[in-house]
C-alpha positions in Angstrom: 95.1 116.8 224.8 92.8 114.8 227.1 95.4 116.0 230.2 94.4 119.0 229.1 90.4 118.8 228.2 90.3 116.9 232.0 92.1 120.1 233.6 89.4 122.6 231.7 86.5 120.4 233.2 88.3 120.3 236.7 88.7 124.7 236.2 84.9 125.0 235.1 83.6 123.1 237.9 85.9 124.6 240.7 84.0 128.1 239.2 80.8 126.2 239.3 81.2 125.6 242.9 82.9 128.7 243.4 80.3 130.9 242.3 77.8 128.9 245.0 79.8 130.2 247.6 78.8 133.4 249.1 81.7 136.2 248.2 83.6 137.9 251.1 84.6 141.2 251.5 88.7 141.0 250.9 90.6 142.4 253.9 92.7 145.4 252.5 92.1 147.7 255.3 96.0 147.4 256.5 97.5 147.9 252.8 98.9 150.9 252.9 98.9 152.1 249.5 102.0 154.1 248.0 101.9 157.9 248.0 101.9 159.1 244.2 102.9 162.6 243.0 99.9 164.7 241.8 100.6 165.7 238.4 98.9 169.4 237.7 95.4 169.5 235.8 96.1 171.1 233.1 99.2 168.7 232.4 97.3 165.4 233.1 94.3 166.9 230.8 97.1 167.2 228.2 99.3 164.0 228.4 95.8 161.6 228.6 94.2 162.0 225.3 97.8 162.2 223.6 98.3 158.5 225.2 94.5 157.6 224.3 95.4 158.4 220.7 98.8 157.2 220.5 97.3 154.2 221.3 94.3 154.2 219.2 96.6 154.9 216.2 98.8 151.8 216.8 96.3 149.3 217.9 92.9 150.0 215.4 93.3 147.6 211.9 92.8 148.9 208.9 89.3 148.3 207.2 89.4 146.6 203.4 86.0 146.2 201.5 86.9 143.5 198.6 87.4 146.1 196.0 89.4 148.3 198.4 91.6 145.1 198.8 91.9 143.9 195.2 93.0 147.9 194.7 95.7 147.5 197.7 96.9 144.6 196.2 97.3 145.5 192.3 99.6 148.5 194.1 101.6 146.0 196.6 101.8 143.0 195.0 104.8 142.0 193.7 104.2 140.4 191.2 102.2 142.7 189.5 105.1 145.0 190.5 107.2 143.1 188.6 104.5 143.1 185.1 104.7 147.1 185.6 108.4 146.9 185.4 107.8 144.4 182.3 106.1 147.1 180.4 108.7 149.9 181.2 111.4 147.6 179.9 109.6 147.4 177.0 109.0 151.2 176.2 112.9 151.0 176.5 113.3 148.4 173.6 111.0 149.9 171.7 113.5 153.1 171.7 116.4 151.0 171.7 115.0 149.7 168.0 114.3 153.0 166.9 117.5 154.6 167.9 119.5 152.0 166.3 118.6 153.4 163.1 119.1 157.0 163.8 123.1 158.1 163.2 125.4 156.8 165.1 129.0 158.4 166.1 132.0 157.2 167.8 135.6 159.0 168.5 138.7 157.2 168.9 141.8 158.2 169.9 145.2 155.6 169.4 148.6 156.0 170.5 151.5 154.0 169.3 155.3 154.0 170.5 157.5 152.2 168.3 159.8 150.2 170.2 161.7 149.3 166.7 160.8 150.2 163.7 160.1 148.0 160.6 162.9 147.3 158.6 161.4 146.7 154.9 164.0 146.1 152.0 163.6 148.1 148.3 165.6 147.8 145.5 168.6 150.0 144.9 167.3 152.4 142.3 170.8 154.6 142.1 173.0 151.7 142.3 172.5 147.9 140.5 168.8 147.6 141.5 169.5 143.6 142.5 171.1 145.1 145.5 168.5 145.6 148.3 168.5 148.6 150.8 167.4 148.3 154.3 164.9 151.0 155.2 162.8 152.0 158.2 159.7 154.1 157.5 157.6 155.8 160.5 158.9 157.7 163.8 158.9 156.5 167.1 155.6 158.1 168.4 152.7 157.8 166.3 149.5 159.3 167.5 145.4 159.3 165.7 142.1 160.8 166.3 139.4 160.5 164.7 135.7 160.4 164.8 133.4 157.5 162.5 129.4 158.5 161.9 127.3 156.5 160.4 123.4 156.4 159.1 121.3 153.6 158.0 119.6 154.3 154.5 117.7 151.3 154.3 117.9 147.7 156.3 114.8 145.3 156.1 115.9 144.0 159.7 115.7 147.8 161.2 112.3 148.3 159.9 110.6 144.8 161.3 112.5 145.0 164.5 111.1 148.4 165.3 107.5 146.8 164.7 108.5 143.6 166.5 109.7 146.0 168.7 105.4 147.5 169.3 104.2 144.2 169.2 106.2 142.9 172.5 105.1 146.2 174.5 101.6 145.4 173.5 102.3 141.9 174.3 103.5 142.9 178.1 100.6 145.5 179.0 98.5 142.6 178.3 100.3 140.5 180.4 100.8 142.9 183.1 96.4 143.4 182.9 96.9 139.4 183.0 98.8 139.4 186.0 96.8 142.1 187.7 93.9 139.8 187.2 95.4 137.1 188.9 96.1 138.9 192.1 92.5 139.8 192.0 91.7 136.7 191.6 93.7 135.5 194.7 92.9 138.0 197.0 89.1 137.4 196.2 89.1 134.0 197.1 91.2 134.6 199.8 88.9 137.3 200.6 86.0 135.0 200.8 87.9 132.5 202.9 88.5 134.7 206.0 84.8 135.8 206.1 84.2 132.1 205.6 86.5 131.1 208.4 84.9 134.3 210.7 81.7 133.3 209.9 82.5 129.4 210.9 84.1 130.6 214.1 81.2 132.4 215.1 78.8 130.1 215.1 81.0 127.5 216.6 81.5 129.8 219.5 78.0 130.3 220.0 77.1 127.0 220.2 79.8 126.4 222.6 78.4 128.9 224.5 75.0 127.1 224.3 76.4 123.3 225.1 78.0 125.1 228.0 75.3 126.3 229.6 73.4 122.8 228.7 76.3 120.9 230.3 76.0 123.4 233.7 72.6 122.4 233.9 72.6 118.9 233.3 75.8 118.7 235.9 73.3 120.2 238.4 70.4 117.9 237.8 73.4 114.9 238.4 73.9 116.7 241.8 70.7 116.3 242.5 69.6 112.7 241.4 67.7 113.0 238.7 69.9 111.8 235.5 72.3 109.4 235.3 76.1 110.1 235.1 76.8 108.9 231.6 74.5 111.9 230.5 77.0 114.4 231.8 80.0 112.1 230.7 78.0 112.9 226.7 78.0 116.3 227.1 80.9 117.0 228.5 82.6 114.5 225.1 80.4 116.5 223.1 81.7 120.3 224.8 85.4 118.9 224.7 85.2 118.3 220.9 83.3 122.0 220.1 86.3 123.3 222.1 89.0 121.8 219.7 86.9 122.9 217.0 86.7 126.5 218.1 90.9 126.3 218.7 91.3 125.0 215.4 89.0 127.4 213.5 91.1 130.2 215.1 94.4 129.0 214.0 92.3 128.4 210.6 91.3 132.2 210.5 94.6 133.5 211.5 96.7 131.3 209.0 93.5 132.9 206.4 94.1 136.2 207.1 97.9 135.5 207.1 97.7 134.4 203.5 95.6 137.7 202.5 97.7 140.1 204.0 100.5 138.5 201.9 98.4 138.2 198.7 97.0 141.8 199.2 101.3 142.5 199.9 100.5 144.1 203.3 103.0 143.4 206.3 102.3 139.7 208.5 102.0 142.3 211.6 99.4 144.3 210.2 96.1 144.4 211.7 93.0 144.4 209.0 89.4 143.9 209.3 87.1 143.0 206.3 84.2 145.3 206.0 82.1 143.1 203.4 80.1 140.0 204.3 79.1 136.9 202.3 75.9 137.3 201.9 76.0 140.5 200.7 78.3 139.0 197.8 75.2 136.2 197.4 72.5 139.1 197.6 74.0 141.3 194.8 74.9 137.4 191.9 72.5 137.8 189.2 72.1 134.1 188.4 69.6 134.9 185.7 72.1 136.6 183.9 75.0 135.2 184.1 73.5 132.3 182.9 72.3 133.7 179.7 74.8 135.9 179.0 77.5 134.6 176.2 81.5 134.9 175.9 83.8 137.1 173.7 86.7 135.4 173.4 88.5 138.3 172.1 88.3 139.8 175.9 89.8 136.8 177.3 93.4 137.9 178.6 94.9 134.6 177.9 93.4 134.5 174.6 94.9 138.0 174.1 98.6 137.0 175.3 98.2 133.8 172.9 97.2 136.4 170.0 100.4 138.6 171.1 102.4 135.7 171.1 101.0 134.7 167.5 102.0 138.5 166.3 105.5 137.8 167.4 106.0 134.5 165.8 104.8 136.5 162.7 106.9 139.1 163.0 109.9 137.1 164.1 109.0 135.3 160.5 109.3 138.8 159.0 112.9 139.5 160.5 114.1 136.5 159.0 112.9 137.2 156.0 115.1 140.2 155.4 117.9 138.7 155.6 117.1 138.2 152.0 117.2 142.2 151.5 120.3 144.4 150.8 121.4 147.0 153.1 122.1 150.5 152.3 123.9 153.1 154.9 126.1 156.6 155.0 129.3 157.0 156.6 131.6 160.1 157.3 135.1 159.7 159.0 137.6 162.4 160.3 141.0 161.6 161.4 143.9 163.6 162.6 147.5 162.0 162.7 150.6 162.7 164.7 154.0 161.3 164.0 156.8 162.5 166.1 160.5 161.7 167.0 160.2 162.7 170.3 156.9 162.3 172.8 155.4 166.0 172.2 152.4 165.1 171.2 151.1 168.1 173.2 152.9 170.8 171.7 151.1 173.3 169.6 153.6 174.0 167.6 153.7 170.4 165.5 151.3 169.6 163.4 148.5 167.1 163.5 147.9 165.7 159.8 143.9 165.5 158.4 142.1 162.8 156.5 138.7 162.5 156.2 135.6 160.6 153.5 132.2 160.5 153.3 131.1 157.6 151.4 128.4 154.6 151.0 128.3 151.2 152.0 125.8 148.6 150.2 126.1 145.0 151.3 123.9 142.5 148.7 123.4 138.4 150.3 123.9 136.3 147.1 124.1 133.0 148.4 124.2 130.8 151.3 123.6 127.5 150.2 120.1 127.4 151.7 120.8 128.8 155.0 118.6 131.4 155.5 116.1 129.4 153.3 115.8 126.8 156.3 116.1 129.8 159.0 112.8 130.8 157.3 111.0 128.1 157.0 111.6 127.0 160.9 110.2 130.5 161.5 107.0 129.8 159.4 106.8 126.6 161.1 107.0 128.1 164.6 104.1 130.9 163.4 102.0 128.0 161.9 102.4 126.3 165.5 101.5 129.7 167.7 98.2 130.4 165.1 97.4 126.4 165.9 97.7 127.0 169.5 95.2 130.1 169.7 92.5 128.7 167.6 92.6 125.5 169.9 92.7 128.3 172.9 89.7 130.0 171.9 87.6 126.9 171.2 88.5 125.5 174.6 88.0 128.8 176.2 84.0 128.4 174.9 84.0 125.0 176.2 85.6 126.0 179.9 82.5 129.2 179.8 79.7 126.6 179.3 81.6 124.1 182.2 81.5 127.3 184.0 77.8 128.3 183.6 77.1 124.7 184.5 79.3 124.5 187.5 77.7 128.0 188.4 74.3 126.7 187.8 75.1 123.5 190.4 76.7 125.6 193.0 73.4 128.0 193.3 71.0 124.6 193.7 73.2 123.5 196.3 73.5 126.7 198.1 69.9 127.1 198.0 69.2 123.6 198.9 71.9 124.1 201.6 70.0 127.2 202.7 66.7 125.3 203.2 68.9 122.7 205.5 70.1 125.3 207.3 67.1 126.3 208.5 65.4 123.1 209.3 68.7 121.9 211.4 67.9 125.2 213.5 64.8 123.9 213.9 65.6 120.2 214.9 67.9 121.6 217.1 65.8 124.2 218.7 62.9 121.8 219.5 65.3 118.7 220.7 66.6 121.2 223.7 63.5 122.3 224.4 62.5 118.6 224.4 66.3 117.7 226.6 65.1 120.8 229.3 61.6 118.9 229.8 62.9 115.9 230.2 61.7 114.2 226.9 65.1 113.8 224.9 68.8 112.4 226.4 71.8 114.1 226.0 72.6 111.4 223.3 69.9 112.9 221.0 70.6 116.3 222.0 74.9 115.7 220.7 73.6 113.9 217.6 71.0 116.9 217.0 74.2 119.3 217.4 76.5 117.5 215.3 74.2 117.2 212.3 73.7 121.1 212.8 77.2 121.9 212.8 77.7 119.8 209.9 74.9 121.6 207.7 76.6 124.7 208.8 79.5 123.9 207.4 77.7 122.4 204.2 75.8 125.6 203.9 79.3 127.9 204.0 81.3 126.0 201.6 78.1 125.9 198.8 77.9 129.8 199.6 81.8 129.7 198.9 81.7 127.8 196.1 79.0 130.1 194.6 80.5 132.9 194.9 83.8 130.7 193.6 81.7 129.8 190.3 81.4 133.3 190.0 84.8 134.5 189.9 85.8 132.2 187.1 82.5 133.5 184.8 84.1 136.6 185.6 88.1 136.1 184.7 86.9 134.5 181.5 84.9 137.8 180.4 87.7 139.6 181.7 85.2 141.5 184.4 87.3 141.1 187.4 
């Protein structure tokens, strides 16, 4: 790094000296230049503004105001892709849970070939009937089809599961608003830290400009006698470390705008420009009000999932609950038998023999020996623990919005403390160049006068940052963001 600040101070004085030169014409007089084809009028005034905006089109970034980006992002993002899918797959259980109560039919078809037949031993009924007879009853091929249906009359389970069944797609189009909020969230603050970092970068190169031109001046008052050398050798330490600063700011703003583009799920080789500015985000904060202003809980999202979540314990209660209920359902078979000597099955000419029922089936729990007493009771334990945990949730919640108001209430006095610095330190600095170009203040005073300016800056960005910060969280726990 030094190699390299020495060989930037060598390049800017060679131009220094360079540009006291007087400039000669360049000799080009016995360049022949290369004969081109003409290309017709009418084709060149055709082919030139198709290039101009071919080139336009690939090369201009797209513009993103912060809503405009939070909007992008909700879209892109995939996360909240995945919450979307969340709630589709929950539409699909909640059919799933409503069709398993609706009749159900099946068709089978078997086919059996009797390799040997079983041999089964009666009594001989003509003869002495202590004498057994070997007998064989089927045929070789034997052949069903038949079709089962069956309706559910009444089943506790079916009737909870189908609400527990509601109560989870409520719980994931909460979750997906959740999740949505959270990219917003992100993309906000990762809003505010580009414009932060472009702001920062700004004036760091303007007051690299500004020590440049200071350090020009002073090298020219050293070439002609009147300062000492160690007041160049101070500026030029000074210059060297505003340089670094500008480089690293730079690689701060593109890793910043790196991070956004991924948040707001746009392409790393996208070009985008922010159209918003910080202190228009400073201009529009009502401080008064949100001050004042006091929180509903019930709008919280993460009080609302814990809610859901609370619901579900419930209802998973519920379900175990029936398994104390009988069950009540319908069925209707239909089955058509073949039984042949010889594989025709096909042929129209046999017969195929029919059997069908229609009948109920009623299944009563009697006992278990306290199994599904303990099931229950883990379940009501489990509810007992999810109500616990939202009423805890909500009274923190109130706590965390009065922190916030606080910490919102501190970040505006420093910003506008910060603010009044701001100011002054322009001042200081103004007067101790004017001071350094009339000979009344050394180059010392005048890097010590910079450095406490660029440090106020920087004091005066993050408070605006963390202002607008403080804000954000007021707003994600009233669920306005």
């Amino acid at each position: 790094m030094r190699k390299f600040i020495l060989t930037c101070t060598g390049i800017i004085a060679g131009l220094t000296l360079l540009a006291q030169q007087p400039v000669q014409e360049p000799v080009i007089a016995s360049i022949k230049e290369p004969v081109q084809e003409e290309v017709p009028a009418e084709q060149k005034a055709v082919q030139e503004p198709v290039q101009v905006r071919l080139h336009e089109q690939a090369e201009a970034p797209r513009s993103f105001s912060l809503s405009e980006a939070m909007e992008h992002a909700v879209v892109h993002n995939l996360n909240a892709e995945n919450a979307r899918l969340d709630v589709l797959s929950a539409d699909k259980r909640v059919w799933e849970a409503t069709a398993s109560g609706l009749p159900q039919v099946s068709a089978s078809v078997n086919y059996n070939n009797n390799l040997s037949l079983a041999t089964t031993l009666i009594p001989d009924f003509l003869g002495d009937p202590s004498d057994k007879i070997e007998v064989q009853f089927g045929t070789k091929h034997f052949a069903t089809a038949g079709m089962v249906a069956n309706q559910v009359i009444f089943s506790g389970s079916f009737i909870v599961g189908l609400q527990t069944a509601k109560v989870f797609k409520e719980f994931t189009q909460t979750n997906r608003e959740l999740t949505e909020q959270q990219v917003k969230e992100t993309v906000t603050q990762g809003y505010y830290i580009v414009l932060l970092s472009e702001q920062t970068l700004e004036a760091l190169r303007g007051n690299l400009a500004n020590m440049q031109a200071t350090l020009e001046d002073t090298r020219e008052l050293y070439k002609a006698g009147f300062i000492e050398e160690i007041e160049v050798d101070q500026l030029e330490v000074t210059f060297s470390d505003l340089e670094n600063a500008v480089l690293s700011m730079e690689r701060q703003l593109v890793a910043s705008r790196s991070l956004l583009k991924f948040q707001m799920g746009l392409d790393a080789s996208e070009e985008i420009e922010l159209t918003d500015k910080l202190e228009d985000f400073v201009e529009a904060l009502d401080y008064q009000v949100l001050g004042s202003v006091e929180m509903d809980v019930e709008s919280n999202l993460d009080y609302q999932i814990l809610r859901d979540q609370e619901q579900l314990a419930y209802m998973d209660m519920k379900l175990k609950q029936t398994e104390y209920m009988p069950n009540l359902s319908a069925f209707f078979t239909m089955d058509f038998t073949a039984q042949r000597d010889e594989f025709n099955l096909f042929d129209t000419e046999e017969d195929w023999y029919k059997a069908s029922a229609v009948g109920l089936s009623l299944n009563i729990p009697l006992f278990s020996s306290g199994l599904r007493m303990a099931g229950v009771a883990q379940k009501r334990i489990a509810y007992e623990q999810a109500r616990n945990t939202r009423e805890f949730t909500a009274r923190g919640l109130k706590v965390e919005f009065m922190q916030a108001q606080y910490d919102l209430a501190n970040a505006y006095e420093k910003f506008s403390s910060e603010k009044k610095n701001l100011v002054l330190a322009q001042k200081v600095v103004n007067t101790t160049k004017t001071k350094y170009n009339g000979g009344l203040a050394g180059s010392l005073e005048l890097t010590q006068v910079n450095d406490q300016f660029l440090q106020t800056l920087s004091n005066y960005t993050s408070a605006m940052v963390e202002l607008l910060n403080a804000k954000v969280t007021l707003d994600i726990l009233m669920n306005k963001i």
